[in-house]
C-alpha positions as a Markdown table, in Angstrom:
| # | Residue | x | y | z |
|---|---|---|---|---|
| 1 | Unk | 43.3 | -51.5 | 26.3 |
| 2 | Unk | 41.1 | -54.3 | 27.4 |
| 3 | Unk | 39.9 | -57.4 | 25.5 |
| 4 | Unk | 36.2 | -55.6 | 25.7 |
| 5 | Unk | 37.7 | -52.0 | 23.9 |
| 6 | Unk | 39.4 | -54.2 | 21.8 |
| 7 | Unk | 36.2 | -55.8 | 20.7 |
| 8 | Unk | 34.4 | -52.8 | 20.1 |
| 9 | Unk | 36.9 | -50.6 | 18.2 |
| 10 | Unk | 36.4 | -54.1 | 15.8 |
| 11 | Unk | 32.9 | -53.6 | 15.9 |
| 12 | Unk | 32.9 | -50.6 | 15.1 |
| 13 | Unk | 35.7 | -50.3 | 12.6 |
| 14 | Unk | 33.0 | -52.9 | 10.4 |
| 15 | Unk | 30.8 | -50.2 | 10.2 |
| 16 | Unk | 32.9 | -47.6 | 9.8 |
| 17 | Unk | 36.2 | -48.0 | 8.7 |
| 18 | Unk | 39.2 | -46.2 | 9.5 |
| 19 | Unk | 42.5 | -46.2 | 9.4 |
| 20 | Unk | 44.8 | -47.6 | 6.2 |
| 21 | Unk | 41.4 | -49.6 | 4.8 |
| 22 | Unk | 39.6 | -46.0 | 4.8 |
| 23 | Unk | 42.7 | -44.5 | 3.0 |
| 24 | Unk | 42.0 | -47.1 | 0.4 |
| 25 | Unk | 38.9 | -46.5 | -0.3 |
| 26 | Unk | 39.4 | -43.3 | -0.9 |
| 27 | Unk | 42.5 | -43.7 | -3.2 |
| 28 | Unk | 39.9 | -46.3 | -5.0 |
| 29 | Unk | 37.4 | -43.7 | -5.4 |
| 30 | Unk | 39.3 | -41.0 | -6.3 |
| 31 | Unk | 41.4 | -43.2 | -9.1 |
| 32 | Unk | 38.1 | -44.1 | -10.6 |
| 33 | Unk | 37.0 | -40.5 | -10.6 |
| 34 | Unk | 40.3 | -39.6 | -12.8 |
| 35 | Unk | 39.7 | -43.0 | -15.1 |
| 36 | Unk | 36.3 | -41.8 | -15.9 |
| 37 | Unk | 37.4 | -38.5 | -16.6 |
| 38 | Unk | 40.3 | -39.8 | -19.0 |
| 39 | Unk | 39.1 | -42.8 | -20.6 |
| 40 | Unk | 35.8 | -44.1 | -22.5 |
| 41 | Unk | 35.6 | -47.8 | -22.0 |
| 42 | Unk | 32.7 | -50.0 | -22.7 |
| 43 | Unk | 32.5 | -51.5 | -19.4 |
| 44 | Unk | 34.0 | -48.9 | -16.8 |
| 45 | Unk | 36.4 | -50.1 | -14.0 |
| 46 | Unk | 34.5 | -49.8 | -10.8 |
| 47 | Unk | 36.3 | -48.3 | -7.5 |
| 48 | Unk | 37.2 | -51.9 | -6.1 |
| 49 | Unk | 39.1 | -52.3 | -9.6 |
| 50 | Unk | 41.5 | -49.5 | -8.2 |
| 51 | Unk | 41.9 | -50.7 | -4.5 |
| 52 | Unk | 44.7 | -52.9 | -3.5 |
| 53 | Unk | 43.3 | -54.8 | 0.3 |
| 54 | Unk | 40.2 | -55.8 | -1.5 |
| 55 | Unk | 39.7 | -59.2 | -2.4 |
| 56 | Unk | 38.6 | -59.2 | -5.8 |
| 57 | Unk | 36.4 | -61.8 | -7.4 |
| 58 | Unk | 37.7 | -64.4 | -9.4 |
| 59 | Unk | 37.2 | -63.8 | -13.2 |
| 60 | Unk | 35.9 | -66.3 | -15.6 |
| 61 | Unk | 38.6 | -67.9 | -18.0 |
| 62 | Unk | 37.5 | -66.8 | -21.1 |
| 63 | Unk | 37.4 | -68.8 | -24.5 |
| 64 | Unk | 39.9 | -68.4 | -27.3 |
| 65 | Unk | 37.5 | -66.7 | -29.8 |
| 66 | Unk | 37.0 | -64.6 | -26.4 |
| 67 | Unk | 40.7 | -64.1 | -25.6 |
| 68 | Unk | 41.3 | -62.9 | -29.2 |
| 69 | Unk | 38.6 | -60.6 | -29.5 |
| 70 | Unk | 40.0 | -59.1 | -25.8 |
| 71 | Unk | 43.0 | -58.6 | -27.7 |
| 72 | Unk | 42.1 | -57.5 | -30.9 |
| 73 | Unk | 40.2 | -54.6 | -29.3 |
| 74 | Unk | 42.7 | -53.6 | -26.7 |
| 75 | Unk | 45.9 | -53.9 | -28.9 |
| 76 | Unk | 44.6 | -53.2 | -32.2 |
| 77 | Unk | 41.6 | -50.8 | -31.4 |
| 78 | Unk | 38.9 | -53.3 | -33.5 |
């Protein structure tokens, strides 16, 4: 394979993925299909939630009044 080939298969696997980052996706998508099915949250996970290669963006810290009422309502159901 030559340095051009090369380049283009990388061209064109950003448009159209393949491979183990295509597989990925599609665990992602069909994990989120199944948590939707299963569970009722508030705020639903989205597909990136469930994929592992993705860099995920950086939550906010929240506050202790914050952290407490996380806890309250995933522990304790309030």
């Amino acid at each position: 394979m030559t340095s051009t080939e090369f380049a283009e298969m990388m061209a064109y696997a950003s448009i159209e993925p393949f491979g183990e980052q295509r597989e990925e996706l599609r665990h992602g998508q069909l994990m989120h299909l199944l948590d939707r099915a299963n569970f009722k949250r508030d705020k639903p996970l989205s597909v990136i939630d469930f994929m592992n290669f993705i860099h995920k963006p950086e939550a906010k810290p929240l506050s202790p009044e914050e952290e407490q009422a996380r806890i309250d309502r995933e522990v304790f159901g309030l």
